[in-house]
PATORRO-236770 format. One record per residue: residue in one letter; z, x, y of N, C-alpha, C in turn. Coordinates in steps of 0.05 Angstrom, whole numbers, padded with zeros to 5 digits, always signed. Layout:
<atoms>
aZXYZXYZXY/...
</atoms>
This chain:
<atoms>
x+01504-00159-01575+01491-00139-01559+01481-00116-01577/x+01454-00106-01572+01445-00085-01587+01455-00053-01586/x+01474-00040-01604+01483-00018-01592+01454-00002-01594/x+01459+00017-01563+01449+00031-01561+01441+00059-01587/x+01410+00068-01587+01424+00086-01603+01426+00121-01592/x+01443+00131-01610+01447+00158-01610+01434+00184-01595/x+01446+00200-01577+01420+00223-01573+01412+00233-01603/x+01434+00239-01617+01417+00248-01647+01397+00233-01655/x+01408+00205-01662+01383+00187-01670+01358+00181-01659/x+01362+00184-01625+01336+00184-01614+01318+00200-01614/x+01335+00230-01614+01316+00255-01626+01299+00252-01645/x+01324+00246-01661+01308+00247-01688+01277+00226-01695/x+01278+00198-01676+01263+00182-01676+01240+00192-01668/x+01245+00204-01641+01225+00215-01635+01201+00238-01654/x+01226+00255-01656+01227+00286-01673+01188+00273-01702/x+01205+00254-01711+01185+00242-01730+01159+00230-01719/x+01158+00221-01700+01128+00203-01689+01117+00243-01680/x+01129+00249-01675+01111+00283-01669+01107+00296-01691/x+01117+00294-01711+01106+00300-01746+01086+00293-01757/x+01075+00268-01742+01049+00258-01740+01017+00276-01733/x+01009+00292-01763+00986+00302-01749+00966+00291-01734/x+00947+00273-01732+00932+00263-01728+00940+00232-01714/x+00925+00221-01690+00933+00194-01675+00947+00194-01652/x+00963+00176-01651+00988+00169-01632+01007+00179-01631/x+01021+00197-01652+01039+00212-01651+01054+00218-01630/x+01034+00232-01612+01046+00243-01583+01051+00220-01559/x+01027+00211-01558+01047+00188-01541+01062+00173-01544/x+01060+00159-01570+01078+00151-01580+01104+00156-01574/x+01114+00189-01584+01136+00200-01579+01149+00202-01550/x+01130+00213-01531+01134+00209-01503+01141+00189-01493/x+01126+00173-01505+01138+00136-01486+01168+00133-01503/x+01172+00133-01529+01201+00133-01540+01212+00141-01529/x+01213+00177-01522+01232+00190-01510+01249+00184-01484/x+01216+00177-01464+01231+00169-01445+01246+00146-01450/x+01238+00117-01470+01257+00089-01454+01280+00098-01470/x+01278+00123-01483+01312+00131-01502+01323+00149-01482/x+01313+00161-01458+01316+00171-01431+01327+00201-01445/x+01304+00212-01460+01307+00239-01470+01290+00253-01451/x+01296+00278-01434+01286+00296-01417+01248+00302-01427/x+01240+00315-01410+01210+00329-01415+01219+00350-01428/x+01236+00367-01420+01249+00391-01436+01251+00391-01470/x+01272+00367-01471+01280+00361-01506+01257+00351-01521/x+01231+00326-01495+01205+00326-01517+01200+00357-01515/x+01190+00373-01511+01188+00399-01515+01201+00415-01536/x+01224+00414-01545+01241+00428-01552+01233+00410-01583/x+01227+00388-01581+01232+00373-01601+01197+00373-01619/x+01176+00376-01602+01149+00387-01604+01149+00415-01627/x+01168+00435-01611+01163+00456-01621+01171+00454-01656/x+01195+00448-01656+01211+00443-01686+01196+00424-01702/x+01173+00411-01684+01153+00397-01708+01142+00414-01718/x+01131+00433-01696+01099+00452-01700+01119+00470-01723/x+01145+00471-01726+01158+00500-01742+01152+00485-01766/x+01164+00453-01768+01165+00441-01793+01133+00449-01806/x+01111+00441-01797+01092+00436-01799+01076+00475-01813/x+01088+00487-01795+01084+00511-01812+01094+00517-01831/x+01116+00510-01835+01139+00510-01870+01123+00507-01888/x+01114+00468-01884+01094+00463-01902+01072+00465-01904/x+01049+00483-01879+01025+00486-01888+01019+00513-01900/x+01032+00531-01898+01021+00556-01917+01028+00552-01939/x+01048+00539-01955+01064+00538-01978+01039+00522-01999/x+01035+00504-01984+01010+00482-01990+00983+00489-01998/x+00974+00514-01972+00950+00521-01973+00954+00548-02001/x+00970+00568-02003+00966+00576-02021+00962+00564-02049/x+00982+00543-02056+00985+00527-02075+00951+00525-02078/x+00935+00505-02056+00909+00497-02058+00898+00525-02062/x+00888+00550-02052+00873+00567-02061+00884+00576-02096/x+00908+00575-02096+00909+00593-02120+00901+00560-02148/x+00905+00535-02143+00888+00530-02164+00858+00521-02153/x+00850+00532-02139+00815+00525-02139+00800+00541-02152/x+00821+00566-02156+00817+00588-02189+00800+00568-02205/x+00824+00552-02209+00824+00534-02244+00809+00521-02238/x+00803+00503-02216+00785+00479-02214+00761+00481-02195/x+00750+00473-02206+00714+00479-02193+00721+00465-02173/x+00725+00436-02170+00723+00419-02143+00741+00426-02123/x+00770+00435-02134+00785+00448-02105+00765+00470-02093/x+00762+00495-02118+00748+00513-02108+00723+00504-02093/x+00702+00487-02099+00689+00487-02073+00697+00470-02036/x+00722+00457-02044+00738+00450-02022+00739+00474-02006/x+00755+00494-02020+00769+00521-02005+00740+00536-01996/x+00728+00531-02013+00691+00549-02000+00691+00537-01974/x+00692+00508-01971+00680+00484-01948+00692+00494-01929/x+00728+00489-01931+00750+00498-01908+00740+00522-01898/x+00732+00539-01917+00730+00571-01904+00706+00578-01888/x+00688+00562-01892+00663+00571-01883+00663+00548-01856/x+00686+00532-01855+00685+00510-01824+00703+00529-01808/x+00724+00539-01818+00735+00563-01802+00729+00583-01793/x+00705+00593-01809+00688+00621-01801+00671+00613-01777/x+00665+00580-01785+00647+00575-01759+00668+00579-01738/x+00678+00554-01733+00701+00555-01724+00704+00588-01698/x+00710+00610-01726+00721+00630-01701+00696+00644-01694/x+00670+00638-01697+00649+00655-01687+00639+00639-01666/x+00651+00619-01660+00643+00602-01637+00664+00615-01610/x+00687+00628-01621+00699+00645-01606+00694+00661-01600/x+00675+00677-01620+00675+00704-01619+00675+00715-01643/x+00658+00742-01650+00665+00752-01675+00679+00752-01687/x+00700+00768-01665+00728+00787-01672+00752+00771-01645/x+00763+00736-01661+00780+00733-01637+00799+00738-01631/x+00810+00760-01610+00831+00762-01600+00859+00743-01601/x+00879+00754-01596+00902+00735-01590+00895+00718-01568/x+00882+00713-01541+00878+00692-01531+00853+00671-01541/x+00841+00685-01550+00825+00667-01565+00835+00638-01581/x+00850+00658-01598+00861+00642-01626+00888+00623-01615/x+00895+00626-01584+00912+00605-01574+00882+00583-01577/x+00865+00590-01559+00858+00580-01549+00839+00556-01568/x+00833+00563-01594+00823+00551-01614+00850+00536-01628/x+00871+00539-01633+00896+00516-01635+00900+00495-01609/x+00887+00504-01584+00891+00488-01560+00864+00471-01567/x+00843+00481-01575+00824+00458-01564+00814+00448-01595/x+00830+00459-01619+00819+00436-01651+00850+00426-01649/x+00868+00436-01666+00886+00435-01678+00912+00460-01688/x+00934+00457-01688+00954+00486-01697+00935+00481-01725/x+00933+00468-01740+00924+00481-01775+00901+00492-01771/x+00885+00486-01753+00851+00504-01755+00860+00522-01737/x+00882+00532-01718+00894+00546-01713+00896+00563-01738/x+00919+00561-01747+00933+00573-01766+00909+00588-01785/x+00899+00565-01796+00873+00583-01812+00862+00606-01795/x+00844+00595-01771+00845+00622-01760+00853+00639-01756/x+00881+00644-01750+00897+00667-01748+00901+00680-01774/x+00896+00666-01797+00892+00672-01818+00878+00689-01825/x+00851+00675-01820+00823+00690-01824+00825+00719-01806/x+00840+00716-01788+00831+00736-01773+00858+00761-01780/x+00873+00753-01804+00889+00777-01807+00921+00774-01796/x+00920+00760-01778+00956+00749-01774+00964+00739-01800/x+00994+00754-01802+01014+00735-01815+01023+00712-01809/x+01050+00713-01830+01045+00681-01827+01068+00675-01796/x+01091+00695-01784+01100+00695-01757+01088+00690-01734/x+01074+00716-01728+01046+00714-01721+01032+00698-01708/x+01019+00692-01741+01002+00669-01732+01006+00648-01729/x+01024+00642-01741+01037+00609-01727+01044+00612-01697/x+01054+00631-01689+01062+00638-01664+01044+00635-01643/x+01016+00647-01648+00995+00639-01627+00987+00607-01637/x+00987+00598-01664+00975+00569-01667+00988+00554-01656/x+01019+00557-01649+01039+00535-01635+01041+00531-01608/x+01034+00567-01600+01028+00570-01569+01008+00554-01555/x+00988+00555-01572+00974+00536-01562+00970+00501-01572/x+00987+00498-01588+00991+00475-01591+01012+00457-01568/x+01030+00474-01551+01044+00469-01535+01031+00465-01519/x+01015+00488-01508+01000+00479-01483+00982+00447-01481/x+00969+00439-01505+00956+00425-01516+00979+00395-01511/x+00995+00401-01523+01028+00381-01518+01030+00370-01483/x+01042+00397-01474+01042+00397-01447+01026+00382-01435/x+00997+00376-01430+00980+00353-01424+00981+00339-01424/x+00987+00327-01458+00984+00300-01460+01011+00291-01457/x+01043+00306-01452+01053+00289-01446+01060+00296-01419/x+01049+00307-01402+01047+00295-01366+01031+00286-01365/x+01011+00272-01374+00991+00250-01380+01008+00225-01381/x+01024+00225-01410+01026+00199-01408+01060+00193-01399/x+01069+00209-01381+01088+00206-01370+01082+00192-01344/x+01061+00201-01331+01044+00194-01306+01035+00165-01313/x+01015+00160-01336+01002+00141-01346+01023+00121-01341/x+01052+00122-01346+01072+00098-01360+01088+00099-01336/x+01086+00102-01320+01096+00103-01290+01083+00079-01269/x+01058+00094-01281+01036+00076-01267+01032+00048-01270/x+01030+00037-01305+01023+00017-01319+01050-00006-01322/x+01071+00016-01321+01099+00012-01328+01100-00008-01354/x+01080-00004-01375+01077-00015-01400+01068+00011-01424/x+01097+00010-01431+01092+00037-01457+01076+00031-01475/x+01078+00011-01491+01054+00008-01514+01024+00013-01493/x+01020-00004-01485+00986-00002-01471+00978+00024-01466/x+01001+00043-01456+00998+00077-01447+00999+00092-01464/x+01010+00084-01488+01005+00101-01520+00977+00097-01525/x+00969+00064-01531+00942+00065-01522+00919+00081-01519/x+00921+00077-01490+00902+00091-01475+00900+00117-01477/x+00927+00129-01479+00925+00158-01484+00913+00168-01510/x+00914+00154-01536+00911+00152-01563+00883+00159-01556/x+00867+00134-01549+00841+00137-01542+00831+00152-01533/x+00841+00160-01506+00830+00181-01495+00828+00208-01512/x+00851+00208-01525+00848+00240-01547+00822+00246-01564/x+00818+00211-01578+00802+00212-01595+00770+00218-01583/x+00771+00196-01557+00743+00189-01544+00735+00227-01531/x+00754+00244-01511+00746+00250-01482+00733+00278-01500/x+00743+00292-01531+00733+00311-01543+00705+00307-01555/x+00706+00276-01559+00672+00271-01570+00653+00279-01550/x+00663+00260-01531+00646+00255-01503+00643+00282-01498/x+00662+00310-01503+00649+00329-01495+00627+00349-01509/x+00638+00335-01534+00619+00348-01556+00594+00339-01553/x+00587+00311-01540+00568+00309-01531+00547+00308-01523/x+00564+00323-01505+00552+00330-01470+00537+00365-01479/x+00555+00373-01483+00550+00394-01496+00520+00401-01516/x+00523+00380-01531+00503+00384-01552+00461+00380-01533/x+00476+00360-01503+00447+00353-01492+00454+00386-01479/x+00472+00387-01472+00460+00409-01448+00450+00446-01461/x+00451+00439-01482+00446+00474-01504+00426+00449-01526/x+00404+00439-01523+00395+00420-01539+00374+00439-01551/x+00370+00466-01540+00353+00493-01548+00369+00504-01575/x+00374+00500-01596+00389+00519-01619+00371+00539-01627/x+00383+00560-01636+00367+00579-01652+00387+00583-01678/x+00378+00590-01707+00400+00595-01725+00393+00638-01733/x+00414+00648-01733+00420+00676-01734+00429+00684-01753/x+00425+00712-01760+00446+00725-01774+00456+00754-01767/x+00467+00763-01776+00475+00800-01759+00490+00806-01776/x+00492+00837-01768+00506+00853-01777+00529+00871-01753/x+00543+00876-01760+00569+00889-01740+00580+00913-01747/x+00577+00931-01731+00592+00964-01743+00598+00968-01718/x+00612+00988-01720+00631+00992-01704+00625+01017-01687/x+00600+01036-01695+00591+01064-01681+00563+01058-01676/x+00549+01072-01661+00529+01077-01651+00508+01091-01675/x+00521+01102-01690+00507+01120-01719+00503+01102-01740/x+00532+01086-01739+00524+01067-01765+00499+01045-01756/x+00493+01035-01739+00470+01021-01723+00449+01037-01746/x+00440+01053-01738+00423+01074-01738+00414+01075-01766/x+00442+01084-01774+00438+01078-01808+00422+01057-01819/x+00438+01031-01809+00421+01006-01825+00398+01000-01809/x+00378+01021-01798+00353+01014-01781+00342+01022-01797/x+00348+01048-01816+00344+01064-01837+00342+01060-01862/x+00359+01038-01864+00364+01034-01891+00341+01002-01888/x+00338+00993-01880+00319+00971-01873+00294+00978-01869/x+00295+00999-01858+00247+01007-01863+00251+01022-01884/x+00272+01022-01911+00263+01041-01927+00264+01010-01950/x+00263+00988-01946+00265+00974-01960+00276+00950-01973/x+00312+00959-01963+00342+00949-01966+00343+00914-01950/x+00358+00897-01960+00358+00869-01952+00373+00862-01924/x+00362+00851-01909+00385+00846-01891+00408+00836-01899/x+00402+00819-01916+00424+00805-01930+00445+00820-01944/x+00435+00836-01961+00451+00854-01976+00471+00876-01953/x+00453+00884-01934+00464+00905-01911+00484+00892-01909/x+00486+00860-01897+00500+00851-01881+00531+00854-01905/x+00529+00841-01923+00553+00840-01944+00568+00864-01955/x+00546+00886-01948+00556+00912-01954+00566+00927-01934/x+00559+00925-01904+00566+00941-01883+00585+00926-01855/x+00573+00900-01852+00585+00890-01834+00606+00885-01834/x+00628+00884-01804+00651+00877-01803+00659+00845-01796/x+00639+00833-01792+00644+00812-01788+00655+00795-01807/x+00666+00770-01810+00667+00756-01836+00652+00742-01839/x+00617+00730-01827+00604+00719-01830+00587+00746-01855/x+00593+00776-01854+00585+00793-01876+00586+00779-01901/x+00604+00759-01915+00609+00747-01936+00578+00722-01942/x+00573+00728-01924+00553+00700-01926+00515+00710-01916/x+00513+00743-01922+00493+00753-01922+00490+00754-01889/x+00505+00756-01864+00513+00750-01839+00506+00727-01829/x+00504+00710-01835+00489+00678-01834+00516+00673-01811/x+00503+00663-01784+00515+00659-01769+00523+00620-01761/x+00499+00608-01775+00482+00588-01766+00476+00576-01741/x+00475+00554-01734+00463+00552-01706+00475+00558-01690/x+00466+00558-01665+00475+00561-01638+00463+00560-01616/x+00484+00551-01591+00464+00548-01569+00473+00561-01551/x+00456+00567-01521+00459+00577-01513+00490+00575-01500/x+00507+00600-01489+00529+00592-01487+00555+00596-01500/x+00546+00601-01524+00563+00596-01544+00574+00629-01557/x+00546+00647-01552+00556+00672-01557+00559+00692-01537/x+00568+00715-01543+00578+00736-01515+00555+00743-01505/x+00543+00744-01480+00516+00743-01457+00492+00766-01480/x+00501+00799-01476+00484+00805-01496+00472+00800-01524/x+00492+00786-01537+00481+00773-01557+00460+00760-01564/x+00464+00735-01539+00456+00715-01541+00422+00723-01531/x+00431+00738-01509+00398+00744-01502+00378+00762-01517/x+00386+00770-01538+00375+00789-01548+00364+00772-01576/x+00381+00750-01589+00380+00733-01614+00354+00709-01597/x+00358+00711-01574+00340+00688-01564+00316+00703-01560/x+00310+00718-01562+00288+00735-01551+00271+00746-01576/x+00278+00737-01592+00269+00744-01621+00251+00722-01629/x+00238+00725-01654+00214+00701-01666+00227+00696-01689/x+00229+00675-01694+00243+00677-01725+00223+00699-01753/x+00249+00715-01766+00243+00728-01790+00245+00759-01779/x+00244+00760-01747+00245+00790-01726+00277+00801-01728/x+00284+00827-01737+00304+00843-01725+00309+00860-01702/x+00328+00855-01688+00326+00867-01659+00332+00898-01664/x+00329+00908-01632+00344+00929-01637+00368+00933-01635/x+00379+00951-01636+00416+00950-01628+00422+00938-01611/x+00442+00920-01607+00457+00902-01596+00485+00915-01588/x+00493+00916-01557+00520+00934-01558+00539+00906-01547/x+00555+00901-01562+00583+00886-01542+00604+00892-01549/x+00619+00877-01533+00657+00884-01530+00670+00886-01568/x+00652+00878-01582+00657+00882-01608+00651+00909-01627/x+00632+00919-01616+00610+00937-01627+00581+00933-01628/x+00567+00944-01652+00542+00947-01655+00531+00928-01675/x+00502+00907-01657+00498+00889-01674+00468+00893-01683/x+00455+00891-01701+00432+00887-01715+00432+00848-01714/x+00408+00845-01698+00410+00810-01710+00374+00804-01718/x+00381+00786-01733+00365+00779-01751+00347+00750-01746/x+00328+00734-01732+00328+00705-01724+00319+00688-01741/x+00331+00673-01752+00321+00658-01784+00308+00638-01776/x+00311+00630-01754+00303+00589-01750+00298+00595-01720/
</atoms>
Protein backbone atom coordinates (compact mmCIF):
# COMPACT_ATOMS: atom_id res chain seq x y z
CA UNK A 1 0.00 0.00 0.00
CA UNK A 2 1.22 3.52 -0.90
CA UNK A 3 1.89 5.53 2.32
CA UNK A 4 0.23 8.49 2.26
CA UNK A 5 2.28 11.55 2.14
CA UNK A 6 2.97 14.16 4.81
CA UNK A 7 1.11 17.60 5.45
CA UNK A 8 4.79 18.86 5.38
CA UNK A 9 5.53 17.02 2.27
CA UNK A 10 2.43 17.95 0.59
CA UNK A 11 3.09 21.56 1.31
CA UNK A 12 6.05 21.48 0.32
CA UNK A 13 4.98 19.71 -3.05
CA UNK A 14 2.76 22.00 -3.62
CA UNK A 15 4.82 25.14 -2.14
CA UNK A 16 7.27 24.25 -5.45
CA UNK A 17 4.72 23.87 -8.50
CA UNK A 18 3.84 27.77 -7.21
CA UNK A 19 7.61 28.69 -7.59
CA UNK A 20 6.84 28.22 -11.02
CA UNK A 21 6.96 31.66 -12.79
CA UNK A 22 5.42 31.24 -15.89
CA UNK A 23 2.63 28.10 -17.10
CA UNK A 24 0.87 25.66 -14.98
CA UNK A 25 2.23 26.32 -11.91
CA UNK A 26 -0.98 27.46 -10.32
CA UNK A 27 -3.18 24.95 -11.32
CA UNK A 28 -1.16 22.66 -11.13
CA UNK A 29 -0.65 23.40 -7.46
CA UNK A 30 -4.43 23.77 -6.77
CA UNK A 31 -5.41 20.46 -8.19
CA UNK A 32 -2.31 18.87 -5.92
CA UNK A 33 -3.43 20.60 -3.01
CA UNK A 34 -6.70 19.61 -3.09
CA UNK A 35 -6.26 15.48 -3.92
CA UNK A 36 -3.39 16.09 -0.90
CA UNK A 37 -6.80 17.66 0.78
CA UNK A 38 -4.75 20.92 1.69
CA UNK A 39 -7.38 23.86 2.54
CA UNK A 40 -7.93 27.11 0.03
CA UNK A 41 -6.45 28.92 3.05
CA UNK A 42 -2.89 26.92 3.15
CA UNK A 43 -2.95 27.21 -1.00
CA UNK A 44 -2.99 30.82 0.01
CA UNK A 45 -0.70 30.86 2.73
CA UNK A 46 1.52 28.72 0.67
CA UNK A 47 1.11 31.33 -2.62
CA UNK A 48 2.22 34.05 -0.46
CA UNK A 49 5.76 32.41 0.80
CA UNK A 50 6.31 31.81 -2.95
CA UNK A 51 5.71 35.49 -3.95
CA UNK A 52 8.28 36.27 -0.54
CA UNK A 53 10.73 33.54 -2.02
CA UNK A 54 10.48 35.07 -5.33
CA UNK A 55 11.24 38.55 -4.00
CA UNK A 56 14.49 37.28 -2.06
CA UNK A 57 15.68 36.33 -5.39
CA UNK A 58 14.55 39.00 -7.71
CA UNK A 59 16.14 42.21 -6.44
CA UNK A 60 19.39 40.45 -5.46
CA UNK A 61 19.49 39.29 -9.23
CA UNK A 62 18.29 42.41 -10.75
CA UNK A 63 20.92 44.49 -9.09
CA UNK A 64 23.60 41.95 -9.83
CA UNK A 65 22.18 42.43 -13.72
CA UNK A 66 22.21 46.36 -13.62
CA UNK A 67 25.46 46.71 -11.89
CA UNK A 68 27.32 44.52 -14.60
CA UNK A 69 25.56 46.01 -17.72
CA UNK A 70 28.24 48.78 -16.53
CA UNK A 71 30.88 46.32 -17.90
CA UNK A 72 28.96 44.79 -20.68
CA UNK A 73 27.44 46.49 -23.61
CA UNK A 74 24.85 43.57 -24.28
CA UNK A 75 23.50 43.29 -20.62
CA UNK A 76 23.55 47.05 -20.69
CA UNK A 77 21.35 47.27 -23.62
CA UNK A 78 19.06 44.41 -21.97
CA UNK A 79 18.61 46.78 -18.82
CA UNK A 80 17.91 49.85 -21.53
CA UNK A 81 15.06 47.21 -23.14
CA UNK A 82 13.63 46.14 -19.49
CA UNK A 83 13.47 49.79 -18.58
CA UNK A 84 11.96 51.34 -21.33
CA UNK A 85 9.04 48.11 -21.41
CA UNK A 86 8.44 49.22 -17.82
CA UNK A 87 8.22 52.84 -18.48
CA UNK A 88 5.74 51.76 -21.05
CA UNK A 89 4.32 49.57 -18.93
CA UNK A 90 3.54 52.33 -16.07
CA UNK A 91 2.39 55.14 -18.52
CA UNK A 92 -0.27 52.93 -19.65
CA UNK A 93 -1.30 53.41 -16.01
CA UNK A 94 -0.67 56.62 -15.71
CA UNK A 95 2.12 59.01 -15.43
CA UNK A 96 2.54 59.02 -11.83
CA UNK A 97 1.02 55.37 -10.59
CA UNK A 98 -0.39 55.41 -7.43
CA UNK A 99 -0.44 52.48 -4.91
CA UNK A 100 -3.63 51.11 -6.56
CA UNK A 101 -2.39 51.33 -9.70
CA UNK A 102 0.84 49.43 -9.18
CA UNK A 103 -1.48 46.52 -7.49
CA UNK A 104 -3.14 46.68 -10.23
CA UNK A 105 -0.24 46.35 -12.89
CA UNK A 106 1.22 43.08 -10.74
CA UNK A 107 -2.62 41.87 -11.05
CA UNK A 108 -2.98 42.19 -14.71
CA UNK A 109 1.26 41.40 -16.08
CA UNK A 110 3.07 39.80 -13.44
CA UNK A 111 4.62 40.44 -9.39
CA UNK A 112 8.25 41.06 -11.39
CA UNK A 113 6.79 43.77 -13.84
CA UNK A 114 5.11 44.53 -10.67
CA UNK A 115 8.08 44.82 -8.73
CA UNK A 116 9.94 46.77 -11.41
CA UNK A 117 7.31 49.08 -11.35
CA UNK A 118 7.17 49.80 -7.91
CA UNK A 119 10.61 50.22 -8.54
CA UNK A 120 10.46 52.70 -11.14
CA UNK A 121 8.13 54.43 -9.32
CA UNK A 122 10.32 54.91 -6.10
CA UNK A 123 9.08 52.03 -3.58
CA UNK A 124 11.48 50.07 -1.70
CA UNK A 125 12.17 47.01 -1.75
CA UNK A 126 9.09 46.19 1.50
CA UNK A 127 7.02 48.28 -0.14
CA UNK A 128 7.13 47.38 -3.19
CA UNK A 129 6.96 43.89 -3.08
CA UNK A 130 4.10 44.51 -0.82
CA UNK A 131 1.83 46.07 -3.44
CA UNK A 132 3.47 43.56 -6.27
CA UNK A 133 2.26 40.50 -4.10
CA UNK A 134 -1.01 42.23 -3.24
CA UNK A 135 -1.83 42.01 -6.32
CA UNK A 136 -0.38 38.97 -7.25
CA UNK A 137 -2.82 37.34 -4.70
CA UNK A 138 -5.67 38.81 -6.00
CA UNK A 139 -4.47 37.49 -9.41
CA UNK A 140 -4.01 33.87 -7.38
CA UNK A 141 -7.38 34.17 -5.86
CA UNK A 142 -9.03 33.68 -9.43
CA UNK A 143 -7.39 31.27 -10.79
CA UNK A 144 -7.62 29.14 -7.95
CA UNK A 145 -11.56 29.45 -7.45
CA UNK A 146 -11.41 28.83 -11.06
CA UNK A 147 -9.88 25.77 -10.99
CA UNK A 148 -11.31 24.54 -7.84
CA UNK A 149 -14.84 25.00 -9.56
CA UNK A 150 -13.27 23.73 -12.93
CA UNK A 151 -12.19 20.20 -11.05
CA UNK A 152 -15.48 19.77 -9.35
CA UNK A 153 -17.10 19.98 -12.41
CA UNK A 154 -14.74 17.76 -14.77
CA UNK A 155 -13.82 15.74 -11.70
CA UNK A 156 -10.48 15.17 -13.79
CA UNK A 157 -7.39 17.16 -12.33
CA UNK A 158 -4.92 16.87 -15.08
CA UNK A 159 -7.56 17.99 -17.96
CA UNK A 160 -8.47 21.13 -15.40
CA UNK A 161 -4.77 22.11 -15.07
CA UNK A 162 -5.17 22.08 -18.66
CA UNK A 163 -7.73 24.06 -19.40
CA UNK A 164 -6.92 26.48 -16.89
CA UNK A 165 -3.16 26.65 -18.24
CA UNK A 166 -4.73 27.65 -21.45
CA UNK A 167 -7.03 29.80 -20.52
CA UNK A 168 -4.16 31.99 -18.76
CA UNK A 169 -2.18 31.95 -21.77
CA UNK A 170 -5.18 32.30 -24.49
CA UNK A 171 -8.05 34.80 -22.43
CA UNK A 172 -4.99 37.89 -22.00
CA UNK A 173 -4.19 37.59 -25.82
CA UNK A 174 -7.72 37.44 -26.79
CA UNK A 175 -7.90 40.60 -24.85
CA UNK A 176 -5.08 42.23 -26.17
CA UNK A 177 -6.73 41.71 -29.12
CA UNK A 178 -9.84 42.94 -28.85
CA UNK A 179 -8.39 45.84 -27.61
CA UNK A 180 -5.97 46.57 -30.32
CA UNK A 181 -9.40 46.46 -33.01
CA UNK A 182 -11.38 48.56 -30.81
CA UNK A 183 -8.52 51.85 -30.28
CA UNK A 184 -7.28 50.74 -34.05
CA UNK A 185 -6.98 54.95 -34.16
CA UNK A 186 -3.12 55.34 -32.52
CA UNK A 187 -1.52 58.53 -32.29
CA UNK A 188 2.37 58.51 -31.02
CA UNK A 189 3.16 61.59 -28.27
CA UNK A 190 5.42 63.19 -26.28
CA UNK A 191 5.06 65.77 -23.14
CA UNK A 192 6.30 67.38 -20.66
CA UNK A 193 5.03 67.39 -16.81
CA UNK A 194 5.51 70.15 -14.04
CA UNK A 195 3.92 70.39 -11.37
CA UNK A 196 2.71 74.46 -11.24
CA UNK A 197 0.79 76.49 -13.42
CA UNK A 198 4.12 78.99 -13.80
CA UNK A 199 6.39 76.31 -14.69
CA UNK A 200 3.82 75.52 -17.82
CA UNK A 201 4.34 79.03 -18.69
CA UNK A 202 7.95 78.92 -18.45
CA UNK A 203 8.49 76.20 -21.05
CA UNK A 204 5.82 78.07 -23.47
CA UNK A 205 8.69 80.59 -23.11
CA UNK A 206 11.41 78.86 -23.35
CA UNK A 207 10.02 77.14 -26.66
CA UNK A 208 9.12 80.45 -28.83
CA UNK A 209 12.50 81.62 -27.81
CA UNK A 210 13.99 78.63 -29.56
CA UNK A 211 14.75 75.74 -26.86
CA UNK A 212 13.98 71.85 -27.98
CA UNK A 213 11.06 70.11 -26.90
CA UNK A 214 13.20 67.40 -26.50
CA UNK A 215 15.76 68.98 -24.46
CA UNK A 216 12.77 70.82 -22.24
CA UNK A 217 11.44 67.56 -21.72
CA UNK A 218 14.85 65.89 -20.14
CA UNK A 219 15.55 68.98 -18.36
CA UNK A 220 12.20 69.92 -16.76
CA UNK A 221 9.80 67.15 -16.77
CA UNK A 222 8.67 64.99 -13.98
CA UNK A 223 7.71 62.26 -15.72
CA UNK A 224 10.14 59.33 -16.41
CA UNK A 225 9.29 59.20 -20.00
CA UNK A 226 11.61 62.96 -19.39
CA UNK A 227 14.63 60.43 -19.90
CA UNK A 228 13.66 59.71 -23.35
CA UNK A 229 13.17 63.47 -24.65
CA UNK A 230 9.17 62.74 -23.25
CA UNK A 231 8.58 60.18 -25.96
CA UNK A 232 5.50 58.63 -24.79
CA UNK A 233 4.97 56.27 -27.92
CA UNK A 234 1.78 55.10 -29.18
CA UNK A 235 -1.47 55.13 -27.93
CA UNK A 236 -5.03 54.72 -28.22
CA UNK A 237 -7.72 56.06 -27.30
CA UNK A 238 -8.50 55.02 -23.76
CA UNK A 239 -5.42 54.44 -22.60
CA UNK A 240 -4.66 57.98 -21.17
CA UNK A 241 -6.43 60.21 -18.40
CA UNK A 242 -9.70 61.90 -20.50
CA UNK A 243 -7.85 65.46 -20.69
CA UNK A 244 -4.95 64.16 -22.01
CA UNK A 245 -6.03 62.21 -24.37
CA UNK A 246 -8.31 64.83 -25.90
CA UNK A 247 -6.07 67.41 -26.18
CA UNK A 248 -2.92 64.94 -27.79
CA UNK A 249 -5.79 63.86 -30.20
CA UNK A 250 -6.69 67.12 -31.26
CA UNK A 251 -3.35 68.07 -32.37
CA UNK A 252 -1.61 67.56 -36.11
CA UNK A 253 1.48 65.86 -35.88
CA UNK A 254 4.80 68.21 -35.14
CA UNK A 255 1.83 70.78 -33.07
CA UNK A 256 2.31 71.72 -29.28
CA UNK A 257 -0.73 72.15 -27.27
CA UNK A 258 -1.58 74.43 -24.84
CA UNK A 259 -1.47 73.61 -21.16
CA UNK A 260 -2.84 70.49 -20.29
CA UNK A 261 -4.20 70.32 -16.52
CA UNK A 262 -4.69 66.70 -14.81
CA UNK A 263 -4.77 64.81 -11.54
CA UNK A 264 -0.90 64.83 -12.19
CA UNK A 265 -0.17 68.38 -13.05
CA UNK A 266 0.75 70.47 -15.98
CA UNK A 267 1.28 69.00 -19.37
CA UNK A 268 2.83 70.59 -22.61
CA UNK A 269 2.24 67.70 -25.34
CA UNK A 270 3.87 67.48 -28.33
CA UNK A 271 2.07 65.07 -31.49
CA UNK A 272 4.87 63.23 -33.38
CA UNK A 273 2.92 60.62 -35.55
Amino acid sequence: MAQTPSLWNSAWDVFLLFTIPIGGGIPAGVVLAKTRGLSWMIMLVLYFFSDVALACAFDPLMKLVIAYGKKSEKVGRFNALLKQTTMKTLERYGMNPGPFMLVLIAFGVDPMTGRAATMMAGHGFITGWALAIAGDLIFFSIIMVSTLWLNNVLGDGTMTAVIITVAMIAIPAIIRKIRERTHMSKIAASHILVEKAFEVKDLQKKLAEGATFEQLAQDFSKCPSGKRGGALGEFGRGQMVKPFEEAAFNLQPGQVSEPVQTQFGYHLIKRTK
